[in-house]
C-alpha positions in Angstrom: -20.7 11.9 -22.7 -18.7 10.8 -19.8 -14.9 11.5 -20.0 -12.6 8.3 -19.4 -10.9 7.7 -16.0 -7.7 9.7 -15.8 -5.1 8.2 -13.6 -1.5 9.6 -12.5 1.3 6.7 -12.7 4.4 8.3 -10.6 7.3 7.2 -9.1 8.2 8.9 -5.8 11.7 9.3 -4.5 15.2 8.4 -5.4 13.7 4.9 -7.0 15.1 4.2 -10.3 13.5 1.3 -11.3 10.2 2.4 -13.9 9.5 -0.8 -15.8 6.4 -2.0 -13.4 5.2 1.9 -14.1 5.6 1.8 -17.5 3.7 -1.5 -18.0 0.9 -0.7 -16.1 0.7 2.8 -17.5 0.2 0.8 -21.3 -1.6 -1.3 -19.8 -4.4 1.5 -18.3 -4.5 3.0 -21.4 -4.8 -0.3 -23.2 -8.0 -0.7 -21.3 -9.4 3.0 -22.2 -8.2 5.2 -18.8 -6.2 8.4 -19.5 -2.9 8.4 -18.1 -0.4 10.5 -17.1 3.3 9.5 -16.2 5.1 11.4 -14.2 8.9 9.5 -15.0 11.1 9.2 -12.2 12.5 10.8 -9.0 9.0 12.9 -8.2 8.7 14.8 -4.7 5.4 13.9 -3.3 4.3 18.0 -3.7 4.9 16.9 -7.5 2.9 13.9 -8.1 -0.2 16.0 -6.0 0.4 18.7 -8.3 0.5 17.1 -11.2 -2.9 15.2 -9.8 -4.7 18.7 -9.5 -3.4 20.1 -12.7 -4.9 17.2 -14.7 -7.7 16.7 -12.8 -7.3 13.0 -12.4 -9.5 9.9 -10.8 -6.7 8.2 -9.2 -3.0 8.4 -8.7 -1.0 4.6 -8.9 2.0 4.8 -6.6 5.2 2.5 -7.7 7.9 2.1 -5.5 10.6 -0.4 -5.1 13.3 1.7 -3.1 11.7 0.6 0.3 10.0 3.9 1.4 6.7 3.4 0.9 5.7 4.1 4.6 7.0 7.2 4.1 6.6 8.2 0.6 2.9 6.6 0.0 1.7 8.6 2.9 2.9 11.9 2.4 1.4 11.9 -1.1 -1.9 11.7 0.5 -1.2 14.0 2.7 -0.3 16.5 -0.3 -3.6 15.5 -1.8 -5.6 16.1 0.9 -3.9 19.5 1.0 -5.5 20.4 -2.1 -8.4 19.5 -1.6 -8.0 15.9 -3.5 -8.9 13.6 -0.7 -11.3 11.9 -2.9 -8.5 10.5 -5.4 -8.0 7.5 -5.7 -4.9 5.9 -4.5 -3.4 2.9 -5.5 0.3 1.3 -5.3 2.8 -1.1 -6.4 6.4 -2.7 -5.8 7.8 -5.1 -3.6 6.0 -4.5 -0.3 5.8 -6.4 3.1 2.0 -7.7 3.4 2.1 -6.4 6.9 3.2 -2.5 5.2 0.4 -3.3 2.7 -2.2 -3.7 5.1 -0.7 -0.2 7.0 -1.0 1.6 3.9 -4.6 0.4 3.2 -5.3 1.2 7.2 -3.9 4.3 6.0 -6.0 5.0 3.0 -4.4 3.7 0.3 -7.1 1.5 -2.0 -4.7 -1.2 -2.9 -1.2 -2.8 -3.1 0.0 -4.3 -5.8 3.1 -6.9 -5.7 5.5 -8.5 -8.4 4.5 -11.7 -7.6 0.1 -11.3 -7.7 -2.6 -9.7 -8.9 -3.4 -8.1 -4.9 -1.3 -7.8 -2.2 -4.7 -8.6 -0.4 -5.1 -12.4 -1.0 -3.1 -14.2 1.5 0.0 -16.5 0.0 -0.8 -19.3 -2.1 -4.6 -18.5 -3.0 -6.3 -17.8 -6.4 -7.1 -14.2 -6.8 -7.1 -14.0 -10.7 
């Protein structure tokens, strides 16, 4: 029998903000994924840890502070680092469509906003 899809929800930094984590995390395991939340203020070296130690499918980024050029990318970098380079990487927050499409020229899978469903449909479509 195949295990369900175990995901890492974390929020890297000095971001306090955790209600867009915490929805998303019920709403995961609402749809049957295993998920692990992290809380707040997580190095990147944590969230990859905590990634290898539960032996999870994908790792959901959410990050409101601003740093997400930074932050985003050195948690892959820790991933990759231990071996995890196959993970899954996903994010979320209030990010600039032109940092959006960086982090996704970067590796990240996608990028989530407040105000759609992807960061990937340009203003004003249907993506739903």
């Amino acid at each position: 029998m195949k295990r369900p899809y175990r995901v890492v929800v974390a929020k890297p930094g000095l971001d306090g903000h955790d209600r867009g984590a915490k929805t998303i995390t019920r709403a995961l395991r609402d749809h049957g994924f295993e998920v692990i939340y992290t809380g707040l203020h997580q190095t990147p070296e944590q969230i990859a840890e905590t990634a290898l130690q539960e032996d999870v499918d994908a790792v959901g980024l959410s990050l409101l502070s601003g740093a997400h050029l930074t932050l985003f990318p050195r948690v892959m970098e820790e991933l990759r680092s231990r071996k995890l380079g196959d993970v899954l990487v996903f994010g979320g927050g209030v990010i600039p469509d032109a940092d959006a499409r960086e982090l996704r020229n970067q590796g990240v899978s996608e990028i989530f906003g407040p105000d759609r469903h992807s960061r990937t449909s340009p203003p004003g479509s249907s993506k739903h």
